[in-house]
C-alpha positions as CSV (number, residue, x, y, z in Angstrom):
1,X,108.0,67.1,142.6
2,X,108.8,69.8,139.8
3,X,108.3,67.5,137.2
4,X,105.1,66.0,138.0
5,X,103.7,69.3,138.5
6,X,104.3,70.2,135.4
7,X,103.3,67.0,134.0
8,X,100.3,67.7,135.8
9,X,99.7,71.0,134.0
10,X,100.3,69.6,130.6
11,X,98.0,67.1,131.5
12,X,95.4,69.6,131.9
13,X,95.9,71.7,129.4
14,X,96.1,68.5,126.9
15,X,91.9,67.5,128.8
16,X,90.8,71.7,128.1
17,X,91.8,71.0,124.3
18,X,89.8,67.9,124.0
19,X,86.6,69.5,125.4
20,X,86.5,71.2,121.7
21,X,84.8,69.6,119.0
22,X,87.0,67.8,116.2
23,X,86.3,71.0,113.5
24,X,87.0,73.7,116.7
25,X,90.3,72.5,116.9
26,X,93.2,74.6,115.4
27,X,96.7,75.1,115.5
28,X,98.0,74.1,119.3
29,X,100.2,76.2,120.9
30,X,101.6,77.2,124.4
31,X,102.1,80.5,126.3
32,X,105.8,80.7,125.8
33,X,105.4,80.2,122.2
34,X,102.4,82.7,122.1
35,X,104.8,85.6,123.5
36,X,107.9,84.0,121.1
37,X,105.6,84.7,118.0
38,X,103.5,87.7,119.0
39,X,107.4,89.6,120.3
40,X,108.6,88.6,116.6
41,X,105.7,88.7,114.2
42,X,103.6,91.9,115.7
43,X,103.8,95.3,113.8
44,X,104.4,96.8,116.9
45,X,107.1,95.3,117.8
46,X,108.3,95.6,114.2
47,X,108.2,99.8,114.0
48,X,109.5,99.8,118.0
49,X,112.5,98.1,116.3
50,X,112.8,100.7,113.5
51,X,112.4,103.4,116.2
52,X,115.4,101.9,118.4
53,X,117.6,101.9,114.9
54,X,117.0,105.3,114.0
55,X,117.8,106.7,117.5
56,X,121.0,104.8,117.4
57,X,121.7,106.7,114.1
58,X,120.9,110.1,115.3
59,X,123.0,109.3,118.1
60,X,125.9,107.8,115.3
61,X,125.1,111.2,113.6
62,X,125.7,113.4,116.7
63,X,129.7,112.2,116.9
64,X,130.1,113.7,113.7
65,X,129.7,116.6,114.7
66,X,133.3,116.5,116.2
67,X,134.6,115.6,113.2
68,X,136.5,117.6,110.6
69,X,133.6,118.7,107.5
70,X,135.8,118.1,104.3
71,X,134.2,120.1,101.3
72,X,135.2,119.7,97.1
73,X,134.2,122.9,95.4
74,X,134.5,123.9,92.3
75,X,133.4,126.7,90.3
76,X,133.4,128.4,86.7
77,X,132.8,132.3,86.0
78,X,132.5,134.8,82.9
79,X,133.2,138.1,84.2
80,X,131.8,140.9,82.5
81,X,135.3,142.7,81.5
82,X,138.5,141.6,82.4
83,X,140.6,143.1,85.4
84,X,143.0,145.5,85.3
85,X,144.6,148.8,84.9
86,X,143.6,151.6,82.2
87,X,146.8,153.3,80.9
88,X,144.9,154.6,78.0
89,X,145.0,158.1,79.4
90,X,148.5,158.4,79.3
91,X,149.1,158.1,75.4
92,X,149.3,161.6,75.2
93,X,151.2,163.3,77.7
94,X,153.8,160.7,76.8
95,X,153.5,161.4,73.1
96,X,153.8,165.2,74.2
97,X,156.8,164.6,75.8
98,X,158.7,162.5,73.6
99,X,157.9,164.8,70.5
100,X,159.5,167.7,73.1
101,X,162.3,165.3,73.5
102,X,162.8,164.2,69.6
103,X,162.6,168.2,68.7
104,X,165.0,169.3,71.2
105,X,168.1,168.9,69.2
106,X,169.3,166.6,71.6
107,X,169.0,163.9,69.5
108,X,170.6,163.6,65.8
109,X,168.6,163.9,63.1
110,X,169.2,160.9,61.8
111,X,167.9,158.7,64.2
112,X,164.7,160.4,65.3
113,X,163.5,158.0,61.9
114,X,164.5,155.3,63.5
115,X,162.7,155.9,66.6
116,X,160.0,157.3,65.8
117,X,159.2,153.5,63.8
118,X,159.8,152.2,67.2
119,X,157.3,154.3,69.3
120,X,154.9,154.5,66.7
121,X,153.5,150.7,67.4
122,X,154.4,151.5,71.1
123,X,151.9,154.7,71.1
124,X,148.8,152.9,68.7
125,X,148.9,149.5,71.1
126,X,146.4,149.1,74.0
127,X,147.4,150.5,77.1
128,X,145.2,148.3,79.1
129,X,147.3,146.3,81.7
130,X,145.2,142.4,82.5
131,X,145.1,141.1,86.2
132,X,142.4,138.7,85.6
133,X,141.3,137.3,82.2
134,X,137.4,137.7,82.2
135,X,136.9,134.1,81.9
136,X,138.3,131.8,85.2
137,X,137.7,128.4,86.7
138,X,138.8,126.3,89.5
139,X,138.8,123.2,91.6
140,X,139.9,123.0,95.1
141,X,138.9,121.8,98.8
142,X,138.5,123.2,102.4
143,X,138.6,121.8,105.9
144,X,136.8,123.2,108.8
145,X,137.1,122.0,112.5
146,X,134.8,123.4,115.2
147,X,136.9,123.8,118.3
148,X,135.1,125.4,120.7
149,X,131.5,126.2,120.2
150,X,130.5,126.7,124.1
151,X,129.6,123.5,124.5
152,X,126.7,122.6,122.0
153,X,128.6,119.6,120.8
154,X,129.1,117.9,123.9
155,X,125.1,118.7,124.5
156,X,124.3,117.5,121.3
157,X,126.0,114.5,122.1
158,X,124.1,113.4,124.9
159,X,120.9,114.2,124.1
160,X,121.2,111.9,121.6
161,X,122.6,109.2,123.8
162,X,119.7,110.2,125.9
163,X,117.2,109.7,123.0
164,X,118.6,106.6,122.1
165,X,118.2,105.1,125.6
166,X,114.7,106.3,125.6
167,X,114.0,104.7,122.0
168,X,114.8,101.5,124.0
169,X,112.5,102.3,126.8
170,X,109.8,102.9,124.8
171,X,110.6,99.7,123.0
172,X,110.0,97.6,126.4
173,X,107.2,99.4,127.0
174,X,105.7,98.3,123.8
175,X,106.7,94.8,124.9
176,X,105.4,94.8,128.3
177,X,102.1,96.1,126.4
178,X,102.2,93.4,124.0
179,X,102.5,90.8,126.8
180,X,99.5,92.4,128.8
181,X,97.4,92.3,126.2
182,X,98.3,88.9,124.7
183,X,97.6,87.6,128.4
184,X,94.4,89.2,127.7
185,X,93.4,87.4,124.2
186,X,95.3,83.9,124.6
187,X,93.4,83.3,128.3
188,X,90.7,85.2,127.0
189,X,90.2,82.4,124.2
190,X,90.7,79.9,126.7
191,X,87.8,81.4,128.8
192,X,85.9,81.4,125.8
193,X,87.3,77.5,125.1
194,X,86.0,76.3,128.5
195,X,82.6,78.2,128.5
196,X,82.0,76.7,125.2
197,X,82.6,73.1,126.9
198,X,80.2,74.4,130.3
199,X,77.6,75.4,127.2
200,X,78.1,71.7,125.9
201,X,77.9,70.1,129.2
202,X,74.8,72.0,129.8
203,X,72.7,71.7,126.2
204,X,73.5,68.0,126.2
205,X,72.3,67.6,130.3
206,X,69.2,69.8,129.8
207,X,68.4,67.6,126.3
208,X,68.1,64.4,128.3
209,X,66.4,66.0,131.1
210,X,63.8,66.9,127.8
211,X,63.5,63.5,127.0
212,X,62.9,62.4,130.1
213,X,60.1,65.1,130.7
214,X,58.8,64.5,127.1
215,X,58.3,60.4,128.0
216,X,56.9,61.6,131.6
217,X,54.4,64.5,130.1
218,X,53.1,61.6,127.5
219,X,52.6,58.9,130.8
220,X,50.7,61.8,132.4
221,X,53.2,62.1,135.2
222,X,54.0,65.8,134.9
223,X,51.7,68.8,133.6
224,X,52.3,70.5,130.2
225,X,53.6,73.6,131.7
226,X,56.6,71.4,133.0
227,X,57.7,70.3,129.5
228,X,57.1,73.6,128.1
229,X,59.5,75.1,131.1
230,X,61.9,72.4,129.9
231,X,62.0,73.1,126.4
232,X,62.3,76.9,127.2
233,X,65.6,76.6,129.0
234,X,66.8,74.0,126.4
235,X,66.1,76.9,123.7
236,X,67.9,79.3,126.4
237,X,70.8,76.7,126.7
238,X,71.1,76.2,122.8
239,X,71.3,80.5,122.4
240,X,73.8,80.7,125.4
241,X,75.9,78.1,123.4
242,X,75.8,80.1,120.1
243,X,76.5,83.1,121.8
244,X,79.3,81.4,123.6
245,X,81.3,79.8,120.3
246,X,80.6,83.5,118.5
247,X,82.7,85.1,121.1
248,X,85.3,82.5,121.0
249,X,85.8,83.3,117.5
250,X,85.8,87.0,118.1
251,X,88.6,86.4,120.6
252,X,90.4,83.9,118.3
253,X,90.4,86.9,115.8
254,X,92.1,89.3,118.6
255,X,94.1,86.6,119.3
256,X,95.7,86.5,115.8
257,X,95.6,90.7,115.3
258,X,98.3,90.4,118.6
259,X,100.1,87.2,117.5
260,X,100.5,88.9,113.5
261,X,99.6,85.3,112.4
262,X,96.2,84.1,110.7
263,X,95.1,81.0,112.0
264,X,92.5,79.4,114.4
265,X,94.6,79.2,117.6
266,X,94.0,76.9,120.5
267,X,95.9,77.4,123.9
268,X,97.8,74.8,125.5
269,X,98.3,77.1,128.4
270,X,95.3,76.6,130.7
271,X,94.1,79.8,133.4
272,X,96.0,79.3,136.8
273,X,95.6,80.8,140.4
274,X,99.1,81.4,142.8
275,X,99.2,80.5,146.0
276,X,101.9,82.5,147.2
277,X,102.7,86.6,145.9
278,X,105.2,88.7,147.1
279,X,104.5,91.7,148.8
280,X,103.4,94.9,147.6
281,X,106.8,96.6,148.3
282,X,108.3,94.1,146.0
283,X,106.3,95.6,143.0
284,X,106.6,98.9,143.8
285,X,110.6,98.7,144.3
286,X,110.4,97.0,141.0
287,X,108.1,99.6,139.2
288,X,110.6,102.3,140.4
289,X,113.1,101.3,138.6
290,X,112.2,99.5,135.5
291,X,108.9,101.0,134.6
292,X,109.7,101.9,131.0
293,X,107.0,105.3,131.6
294,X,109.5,106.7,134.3
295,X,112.5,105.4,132.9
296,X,111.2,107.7,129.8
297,X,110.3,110.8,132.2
298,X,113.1,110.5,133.4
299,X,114.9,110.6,130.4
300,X,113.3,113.6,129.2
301,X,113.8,115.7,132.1
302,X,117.7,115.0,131.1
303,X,116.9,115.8,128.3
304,X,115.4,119.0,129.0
305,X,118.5,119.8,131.0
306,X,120.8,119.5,128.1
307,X,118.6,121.4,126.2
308,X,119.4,124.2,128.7
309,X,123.5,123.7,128.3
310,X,122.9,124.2,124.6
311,X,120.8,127.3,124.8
312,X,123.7,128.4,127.1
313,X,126.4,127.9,124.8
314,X,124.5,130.8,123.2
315,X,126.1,133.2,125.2
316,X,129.8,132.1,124.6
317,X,132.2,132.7,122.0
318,X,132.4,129.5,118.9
319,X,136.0,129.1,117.6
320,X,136.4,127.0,114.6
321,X,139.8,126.1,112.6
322,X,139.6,126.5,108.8
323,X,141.7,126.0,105.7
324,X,141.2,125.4,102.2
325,X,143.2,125.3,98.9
326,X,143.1,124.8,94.5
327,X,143.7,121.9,93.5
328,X,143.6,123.0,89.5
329,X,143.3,126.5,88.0
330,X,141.9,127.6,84.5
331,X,143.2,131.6,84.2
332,X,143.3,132.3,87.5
333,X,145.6,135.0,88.2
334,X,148.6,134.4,89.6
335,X,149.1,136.6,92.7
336,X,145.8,134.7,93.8
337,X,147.1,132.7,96.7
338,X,146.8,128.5,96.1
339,X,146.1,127.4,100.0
340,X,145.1,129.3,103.1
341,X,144.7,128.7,106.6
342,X,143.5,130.1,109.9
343,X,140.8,130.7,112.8
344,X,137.4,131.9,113.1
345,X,135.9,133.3,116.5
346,X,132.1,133.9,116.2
347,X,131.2,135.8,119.1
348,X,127.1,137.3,119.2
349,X,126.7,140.6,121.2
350,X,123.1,141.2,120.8
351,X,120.1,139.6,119.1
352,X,117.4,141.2,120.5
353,X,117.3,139.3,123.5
354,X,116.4,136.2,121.4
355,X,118.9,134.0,123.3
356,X,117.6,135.3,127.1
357,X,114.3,133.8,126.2
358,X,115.1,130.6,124.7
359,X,117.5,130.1,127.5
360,X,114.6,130.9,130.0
361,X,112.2,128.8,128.5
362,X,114.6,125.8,128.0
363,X,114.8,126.3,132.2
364,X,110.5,126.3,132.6
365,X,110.7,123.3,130.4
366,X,113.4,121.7,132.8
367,X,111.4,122.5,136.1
368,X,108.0,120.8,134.4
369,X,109.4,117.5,133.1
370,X,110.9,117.5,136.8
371,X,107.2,118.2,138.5
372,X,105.6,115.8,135.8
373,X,108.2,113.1,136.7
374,X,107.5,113.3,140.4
375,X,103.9,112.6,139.7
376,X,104.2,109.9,137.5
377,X,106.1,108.2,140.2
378,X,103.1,108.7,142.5
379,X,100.7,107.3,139.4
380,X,102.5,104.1,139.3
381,X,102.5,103.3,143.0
382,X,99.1,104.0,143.1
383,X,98.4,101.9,140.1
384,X,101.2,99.1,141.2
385,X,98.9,99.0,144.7
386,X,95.6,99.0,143.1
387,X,96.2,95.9,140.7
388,X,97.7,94.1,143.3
389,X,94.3,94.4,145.9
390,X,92.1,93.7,142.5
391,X,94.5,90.7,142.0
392,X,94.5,88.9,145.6
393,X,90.1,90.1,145.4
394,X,90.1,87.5,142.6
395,X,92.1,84.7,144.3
396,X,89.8,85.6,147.5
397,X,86.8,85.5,144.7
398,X,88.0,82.3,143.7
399,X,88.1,81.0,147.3
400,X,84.5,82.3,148.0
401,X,83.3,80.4,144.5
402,X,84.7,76.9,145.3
403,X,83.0,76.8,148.3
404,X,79.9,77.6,146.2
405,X,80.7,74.9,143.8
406,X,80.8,72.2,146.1
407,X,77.6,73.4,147.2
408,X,76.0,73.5,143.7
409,X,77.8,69.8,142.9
410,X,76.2,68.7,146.2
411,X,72.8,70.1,145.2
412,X,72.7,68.7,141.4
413,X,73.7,65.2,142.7
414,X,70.8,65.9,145.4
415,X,68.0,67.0,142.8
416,X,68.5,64.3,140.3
417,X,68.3,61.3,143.4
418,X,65.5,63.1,144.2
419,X,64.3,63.6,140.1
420,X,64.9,60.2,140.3
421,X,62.8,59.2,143.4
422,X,59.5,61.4,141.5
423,X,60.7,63.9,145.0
424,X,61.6,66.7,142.6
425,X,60.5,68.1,139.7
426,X,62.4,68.3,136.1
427,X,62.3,72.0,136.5
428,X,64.3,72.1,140.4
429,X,66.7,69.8,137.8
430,X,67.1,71.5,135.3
431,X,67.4,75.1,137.8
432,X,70.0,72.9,139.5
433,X,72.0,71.9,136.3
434,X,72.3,76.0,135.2
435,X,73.0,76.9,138.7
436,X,76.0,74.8,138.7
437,X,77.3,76.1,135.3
438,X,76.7,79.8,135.8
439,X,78.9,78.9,139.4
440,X,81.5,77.1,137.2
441,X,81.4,79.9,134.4
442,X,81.9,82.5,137.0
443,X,85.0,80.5,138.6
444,X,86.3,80.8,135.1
445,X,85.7,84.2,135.0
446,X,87.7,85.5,138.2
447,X,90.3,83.3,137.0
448,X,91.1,85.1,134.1
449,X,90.3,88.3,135.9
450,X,93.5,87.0,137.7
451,X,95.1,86.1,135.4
452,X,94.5,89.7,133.6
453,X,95.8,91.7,136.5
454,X,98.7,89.9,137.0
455,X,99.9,90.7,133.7
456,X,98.9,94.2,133.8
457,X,100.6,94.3,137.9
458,X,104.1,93.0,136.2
459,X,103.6,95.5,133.1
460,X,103.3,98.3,135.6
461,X,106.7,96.8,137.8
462,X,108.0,96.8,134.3
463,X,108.9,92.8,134.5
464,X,106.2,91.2,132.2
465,X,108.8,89.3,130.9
466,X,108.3,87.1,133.7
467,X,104.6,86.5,133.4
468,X,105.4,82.9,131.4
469,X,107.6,82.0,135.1
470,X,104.2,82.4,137.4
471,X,102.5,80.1,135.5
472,X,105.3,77.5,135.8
473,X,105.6,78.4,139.4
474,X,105.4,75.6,142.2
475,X,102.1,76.5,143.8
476,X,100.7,77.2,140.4
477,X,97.4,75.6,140.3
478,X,95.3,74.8,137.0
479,X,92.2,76.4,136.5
480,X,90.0,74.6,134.6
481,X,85.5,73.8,134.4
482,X,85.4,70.5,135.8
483,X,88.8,70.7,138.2
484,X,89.1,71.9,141.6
């Protein structure tokens, strides 16, 4: 049964694409592969991808801050003197006193020569005692390692996983977008498609009726004013078909903007009507927990409440492990130690109460994401309820319009007997023949209106991924001009 239905639907689909003329024809291609392309080849898609990598590189980034920073330094300097001690000022009480102690007769004459050529240099040198050189370089590392910082890492950390999560939210709900409104353009061109074919059907029925009229106005069987009515709605009929293919190309245009492709698309997926929905609860359940919009809100009011942990961590202490060392020297004092270690605690008294108001504000933020995210529930089960009412309206509409095709069938097949019979005039035909397209246009037209809203009901429930599965549903029926 499964597979003649879907035979069935091919089928149909294969009969909407032959109503085209031979040069109207372009590249062929079903739903499924609509979505494949459009979810691949659209920019949107493209920069939601980007956005989803770059979150999961913040978040990448945020683990680092755990992690050890390892630093290189190095560094060259030409003091302005060199360092040390002055012992300048001592030459001369020490040349005082050793002159005492050379003239004290303490020491024999005959040696005070001898010394004196050994304190002489001693006494004319350069007291001046280098620490430092005045020129110095080095090259050497250091290690730091937060270890407490009141919790600001750990924040860090998950608001990032939090960001990252709603990167991918916002991804889907790009997607589910994209679905809607390819939905919109690909059965939007097939509306287009088959009003073109009712435009066809129409100009080439009211052209014969014009012949007929022209062969009856020269026999004298019908006044002027007849033929003139005749050729007014053929002119009417001819503009409504122009109009027609110009907005079927104006939608194949859209059409290619959402697919990213150039090309002069035809859909192989024709409109269809369901028979059987599930309830409304079923969509609201489901737009409660996989709308992307509240999976975001929700996502930022966690958000919001780890910004609060990490204006808190503020208020505590931050304890961090360093160490560092030289790894090579250039006249660098040796009492300079070569490696150090130890532990930093950081810990703010005051700041004129600039941490009491970020922390407060962080909270304000908090308590609005959380009264924003309790609306936005109540907006989508409002908007979940409203498409689905608009979207059973239109199979009702539908319903209501086949009755009124059968009637308008009845009435064509009724007129022309009767056009036939000289019991009705060319006009009541020809009034016939447009009454039964505008019915079959505007069977079209809630079909696609259907079709519309059931795409946008699944993008609100968050599912549009499932659209393509209606359509292959059991009690999926084929809208097309000239079916029932």
């Amino acid at each position: 049964m499964k597979i003649s239905i879907r035979i069935a639907l091919t089928t149909a689909a294969l009969a909407a694409v032959s109503y085209l003329p031979a040069q109207e024809v372009g590249k062929a291609l079903t739903l499924d592969e609509a979505i494949a392309v459009t979810l691949t080849d659209n920019p949107a898609m493209k920069a939601a991808a980007y956005e989803e990598r770059a979150a999961q590189q913040q978040r990448r980034a945020a683990i680092g801050l755990r992690m050890p920073q390892i630093n290189l330094t190095g560094a060259y300097a030409y003091l302005g003197k060199d360092i040390g001690f002055d012992l300048n000022g001592m030459k001369t009480p020490v040349k005082d006193l050793t002159g005492k102690i050379l003239g004290s007769g303490l020491i024999s004459p005959e040696l005070i020569p001898s010394i004196q050529g050994l304190l002489n240099p001693m006494m004319n040198a350069d007291w001046f005692l280098t620490i430092q050189d005045q020129s110095l370089g080095f090259v050497g590392g250091e290690v730091t390692m937060p270890i407490w910082l009141g919790g600001k890492i750990n924040a860090a950390n998950r608001a990032a996983r939090l960001q990252e999560r709603s990167a991918t939210e916002q991804g889907n709900q790009t997607r589910n977008a994209l679905i809607s409104e390819l939905v919109e353009r690909y059965f939007g061109l097939a509306l287009a498609t088959q009003v073109v074919a009712v435009r066809e059907q129409v100009v080439e029925g009211v052209r014969h009726h014009l012949e007929d009229a022209r062969k009856l106005e020269q026999n004298g069987m019908i006044a002027q004013s007849e033929l003139l009515y005749v050729e007014f709605k053929m002119a009417e009929a001819e503009r409504e078909l122009a109009n027609a293919r110009l907005q079927r190309e104006t939608v194949s245009s859209a059409l290619s903007n959402t697919l990213g492709r150039e090309n002069d698309w035809q859909p192989l997926t024709a409109m269809f009507l369901i028979g059987d929905i599930e309830e409304l609860a079923y969509y609201q359940d489901m737009a409660e927990a996989r709308n992307p919009i509240l999976s975001q809100v929700s996502l930022t009011r966690q958000l919001a409440q780890e910004n609060v942990r990490a204006q808190r961590s503020a208020f505590l202490p931050q304890v961090v492990a360093m160490g560092g060392g030289m790894f090579y020297n250039y006249q660098v004092a040796g009492f300079v130690p070569r490696w150090a270690v130890g532990v930093g605690v950081n810990f703010k008294i005051f700041d004129g109460l600039n941490r009491e108001y970020k922390y407060s504000a962080a909270k304000q933020t908090a308590s609005r994401v959380g009264a924003l995210q309790n609306k936005a529930s109540q907006d989508i089960a409002v908007l979940v309820e409203k498409l689905y009412n608009q979207m059973l309206n239109y199979r009702n509409q539908i319903t209501s319009i086949e009755a009124s095709l059968n009637f308008a069938e009845e009435y064509l097949r009724m007129k022309n007997a009767a056009f036939k019979e000289g019991m009705a005039s060319a006009s009541d035909l020809i009034d016939a023949e447009l009454n039964l397209a505008g019915v079959r246009a505007e069977r079209l037209q809630a079909a696609y209106n259907f079709d519309l809203t059931l795409a946008q009901l699944l993008e609100a429930a968050g599912i549009s991924d499932e659209f393509p599965a209606y359509a292959r549903r059991m009690d999926a029926r084929v809208i097309l001009f000239d079916q029932k």
